[in-house]
C-alpha positions as CSV (number, residue, x, y, z in Angstrom):
1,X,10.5,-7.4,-19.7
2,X,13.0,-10.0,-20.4
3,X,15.7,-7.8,-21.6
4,X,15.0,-6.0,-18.4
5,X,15.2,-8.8,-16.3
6,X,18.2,-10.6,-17.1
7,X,20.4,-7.1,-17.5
8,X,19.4,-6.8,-13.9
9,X,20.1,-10.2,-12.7
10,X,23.6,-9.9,-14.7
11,X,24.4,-6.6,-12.9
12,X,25.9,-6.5,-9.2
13,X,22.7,-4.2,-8.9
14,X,20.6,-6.5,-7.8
15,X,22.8,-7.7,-4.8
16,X,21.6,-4.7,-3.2
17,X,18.1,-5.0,-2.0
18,X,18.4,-9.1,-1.5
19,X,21.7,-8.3,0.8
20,X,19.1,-5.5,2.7
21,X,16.4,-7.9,3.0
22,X,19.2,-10.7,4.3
23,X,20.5,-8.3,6.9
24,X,16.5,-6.9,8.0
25,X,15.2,-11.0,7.9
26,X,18.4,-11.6,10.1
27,X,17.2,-8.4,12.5
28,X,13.6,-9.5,12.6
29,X,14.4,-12.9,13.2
30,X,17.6,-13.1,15.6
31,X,14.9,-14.7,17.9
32,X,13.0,-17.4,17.2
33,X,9.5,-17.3,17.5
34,X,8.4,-18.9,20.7
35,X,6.5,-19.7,23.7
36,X,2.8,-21.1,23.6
37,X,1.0,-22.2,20.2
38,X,-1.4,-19.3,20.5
39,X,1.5,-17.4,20.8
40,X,3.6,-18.0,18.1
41,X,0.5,-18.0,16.2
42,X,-0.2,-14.7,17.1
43,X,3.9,-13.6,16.6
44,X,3.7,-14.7,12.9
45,X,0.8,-13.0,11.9
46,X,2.1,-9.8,13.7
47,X,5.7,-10.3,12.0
48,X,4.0,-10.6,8.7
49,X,2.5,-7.0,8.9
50,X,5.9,-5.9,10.3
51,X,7.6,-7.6,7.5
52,X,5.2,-6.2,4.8
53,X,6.2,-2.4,6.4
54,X,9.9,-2.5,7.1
55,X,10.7,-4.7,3.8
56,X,8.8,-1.4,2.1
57,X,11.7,0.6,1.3
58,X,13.7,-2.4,0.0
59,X,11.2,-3.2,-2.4
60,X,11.3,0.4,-4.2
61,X,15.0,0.3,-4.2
62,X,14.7,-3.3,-5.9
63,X,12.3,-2.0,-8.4
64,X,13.7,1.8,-9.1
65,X,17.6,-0.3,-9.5
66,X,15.9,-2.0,-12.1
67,X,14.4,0.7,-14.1
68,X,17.9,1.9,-13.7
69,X,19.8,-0.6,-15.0
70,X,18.2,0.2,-18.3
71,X,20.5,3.1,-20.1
72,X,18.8,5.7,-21.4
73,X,19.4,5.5,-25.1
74,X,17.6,1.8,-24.7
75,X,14.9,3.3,-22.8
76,X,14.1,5.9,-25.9
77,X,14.6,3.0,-28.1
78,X,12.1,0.5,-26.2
79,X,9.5,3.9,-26.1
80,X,10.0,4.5,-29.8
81,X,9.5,0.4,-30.9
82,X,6.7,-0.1,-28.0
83,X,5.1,3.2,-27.6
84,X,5.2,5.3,-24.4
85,X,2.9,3.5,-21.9
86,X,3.7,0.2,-23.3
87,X,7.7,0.8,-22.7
88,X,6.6,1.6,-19.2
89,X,4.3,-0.7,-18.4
90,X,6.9,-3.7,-19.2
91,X,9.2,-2.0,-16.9
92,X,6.8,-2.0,-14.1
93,X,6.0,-5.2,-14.6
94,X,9.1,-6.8,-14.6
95,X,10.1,-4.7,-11.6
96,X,6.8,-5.6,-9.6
97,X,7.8,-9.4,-10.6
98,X,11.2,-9.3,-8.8
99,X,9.7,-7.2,-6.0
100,X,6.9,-10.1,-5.5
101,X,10.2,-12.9,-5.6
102,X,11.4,-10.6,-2.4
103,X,8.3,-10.9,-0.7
104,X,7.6,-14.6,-1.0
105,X,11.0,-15.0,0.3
106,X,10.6,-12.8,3.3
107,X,7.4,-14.4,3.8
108,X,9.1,-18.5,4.1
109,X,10.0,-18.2,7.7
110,X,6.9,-16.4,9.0
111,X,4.7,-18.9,7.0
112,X,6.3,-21.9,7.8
113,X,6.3,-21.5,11.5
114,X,2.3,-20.5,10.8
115,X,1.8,-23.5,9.3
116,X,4.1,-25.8,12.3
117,X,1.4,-23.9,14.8
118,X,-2.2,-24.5,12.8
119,X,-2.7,-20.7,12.0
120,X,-5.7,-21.1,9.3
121,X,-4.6,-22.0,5.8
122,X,-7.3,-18.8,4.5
123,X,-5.2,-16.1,7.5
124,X,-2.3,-17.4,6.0
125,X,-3.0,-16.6,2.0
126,X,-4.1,-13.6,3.2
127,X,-0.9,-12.4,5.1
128,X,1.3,-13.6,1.9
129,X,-1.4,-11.4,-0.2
130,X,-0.3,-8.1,2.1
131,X,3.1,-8.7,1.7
132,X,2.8,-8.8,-2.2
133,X,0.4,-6.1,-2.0
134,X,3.3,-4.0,-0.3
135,X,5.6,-5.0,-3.1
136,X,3.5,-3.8,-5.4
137,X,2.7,-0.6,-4.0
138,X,6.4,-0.2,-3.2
139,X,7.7,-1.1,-7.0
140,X,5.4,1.7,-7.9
141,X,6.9,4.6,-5.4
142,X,10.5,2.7,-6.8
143,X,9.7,4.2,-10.3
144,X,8.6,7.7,-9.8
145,X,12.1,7.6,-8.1
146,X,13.8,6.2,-10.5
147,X,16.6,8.1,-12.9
148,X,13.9,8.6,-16.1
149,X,12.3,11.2,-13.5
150,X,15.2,11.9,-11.2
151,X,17.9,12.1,-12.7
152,X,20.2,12.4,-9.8
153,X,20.8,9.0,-7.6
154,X,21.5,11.0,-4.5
155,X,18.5,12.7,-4.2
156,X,15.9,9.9,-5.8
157,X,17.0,7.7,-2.6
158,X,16.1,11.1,-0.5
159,X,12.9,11.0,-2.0
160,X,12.5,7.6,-1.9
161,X,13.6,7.8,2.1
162,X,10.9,10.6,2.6
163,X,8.1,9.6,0.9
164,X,8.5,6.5,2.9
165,X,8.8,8.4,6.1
166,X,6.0,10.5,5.7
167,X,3.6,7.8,4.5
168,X,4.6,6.4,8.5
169,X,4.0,9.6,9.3
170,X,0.8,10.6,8.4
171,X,-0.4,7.2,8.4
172,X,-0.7,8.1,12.0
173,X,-3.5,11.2,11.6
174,X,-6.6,12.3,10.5
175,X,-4.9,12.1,6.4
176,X,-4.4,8.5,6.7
177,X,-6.8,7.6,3.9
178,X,-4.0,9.2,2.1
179,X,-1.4,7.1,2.5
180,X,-0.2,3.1,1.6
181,X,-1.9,1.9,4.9
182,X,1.3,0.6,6.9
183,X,0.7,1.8,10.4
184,X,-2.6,0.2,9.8
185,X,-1.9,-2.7,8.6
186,X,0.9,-3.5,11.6
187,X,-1.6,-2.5,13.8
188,X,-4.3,-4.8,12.6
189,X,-1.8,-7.8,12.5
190,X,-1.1,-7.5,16.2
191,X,-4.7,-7.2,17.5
192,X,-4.9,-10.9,15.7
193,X,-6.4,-13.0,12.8
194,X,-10.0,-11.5,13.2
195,X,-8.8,-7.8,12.9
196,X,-6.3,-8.5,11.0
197,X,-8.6,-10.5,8.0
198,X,-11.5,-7.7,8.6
199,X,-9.2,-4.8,8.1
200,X,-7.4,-6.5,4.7
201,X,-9.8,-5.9,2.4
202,X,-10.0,-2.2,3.1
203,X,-6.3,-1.7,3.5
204,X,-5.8,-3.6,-0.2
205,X,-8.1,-1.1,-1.8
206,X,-6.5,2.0,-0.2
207,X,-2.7,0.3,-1.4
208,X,-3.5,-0.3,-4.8
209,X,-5.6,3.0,-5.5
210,X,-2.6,4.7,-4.3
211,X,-0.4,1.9,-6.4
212,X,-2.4,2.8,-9.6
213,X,-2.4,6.8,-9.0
214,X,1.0,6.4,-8.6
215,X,1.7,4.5,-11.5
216,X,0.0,6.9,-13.9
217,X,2.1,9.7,-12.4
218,X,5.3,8.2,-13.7
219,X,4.0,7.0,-17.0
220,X,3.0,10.6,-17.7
221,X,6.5,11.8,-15.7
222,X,8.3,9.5,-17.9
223,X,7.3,10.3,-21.2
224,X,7.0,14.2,-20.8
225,X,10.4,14.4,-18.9
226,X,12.0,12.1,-21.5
């Protein structure tokens, strides 16, 4: 994980996905949050489920660039020292940790003007909890993207792009049980604290049943397509 880490930091790769969730935090945020206290109260909560959706994407670019950076004789070498699942498991892990970083720095502004405005300190740990939960979901669509199971770059960030698409897509019908619960969760964050801390538990155990599903897929992927 640490060899992982620090080849990622050292490469220009990682610029990426910081410099997207600088330009997205500078779109979300061009205008302040204002107006009344029960207001702004109600516009942080509601930007963090926005945040926790749009930042999606960025996440599972952050986490399949780092599974990337890895070259591919190192990755049969770490598989051959560590064993199959092991190998991967450190990769997720270290990917899921610098996807989590992202998120608790998209979440500052939100949380800090929640906390100027009295939004309850337990609404609060809960709306930073989403927004890691969405990292972690996201680090896991990242891999099974990632070049140990598609080899070509153009058409992982397709996939990547479409997965994310139609999990907006049909997070919107009748197979939205299916899906990381996005449209959901922004939904829930703009009807307010109660909804929005009701709905949380359900929408955590749909995101990481599909997180864990997901993350079994590439460690099989990976080792078979190795």
């Amino acid at each position: 994980m640490r060899f992982q880490l620090s080849g990622y930091a050292r490469s220009t790769r990682a610029l990426h996905p910081v410099l997207a969730l600088a330009l997205l935090l500078g779109i979300v945020f061009s205008a302040p949050l204002g107006g009344t206290t029960a207001q702004v109260r109600s516009g942080a909560l509601t930007a963090f489920g926005d945040l926790a959706a749009l930042s999606f994407p960025i996440y599972a670019w952050a986490g399949r660039g780092l599974l990337d950076t890895e070259p591919d004789a190192q990755r049969q070498i770490g598989a051959v020292a560590l064993g199959w699942s092991r190998a991967a498991a450190c990769g997720l892990i270290a990917a899921s940790g610098f996807a989590a970083c992202l998120a608790l720095v998209a979440s500052a502004y939100p949380l800090a003007e929640a906390m100027r405005y009295g939004v309850r300190p337990s609404v609060l740990l809960l709306a930073v909890g989403l927004m890691l939960l969405s990292a972690l979901a996201a680090t896991a669509l990242g891999a099974l993207t990632s070049r140990a199971i598609i080899p070509s770059p153009g058409r992982s960030i397709l996939v990547l792009l479409g997965v994310y698409v139609a999990d907006l897509l049909l997070g919107l019908g009748p197979l939205r049980v299916l899906t990381v619960p996005m449209i959901e969760w922004m939904g829930a964050a703009g009807r307010g604290a109660s909804a929005f801390t009701s709905g949380l538990p359900w929408f955590a155990l749909r995101t990481l049943a599909w997180t864990a599903l997901a993350a079994a897929l590439y460690t099989r992927l990976r080792r078979t397509r190795a």
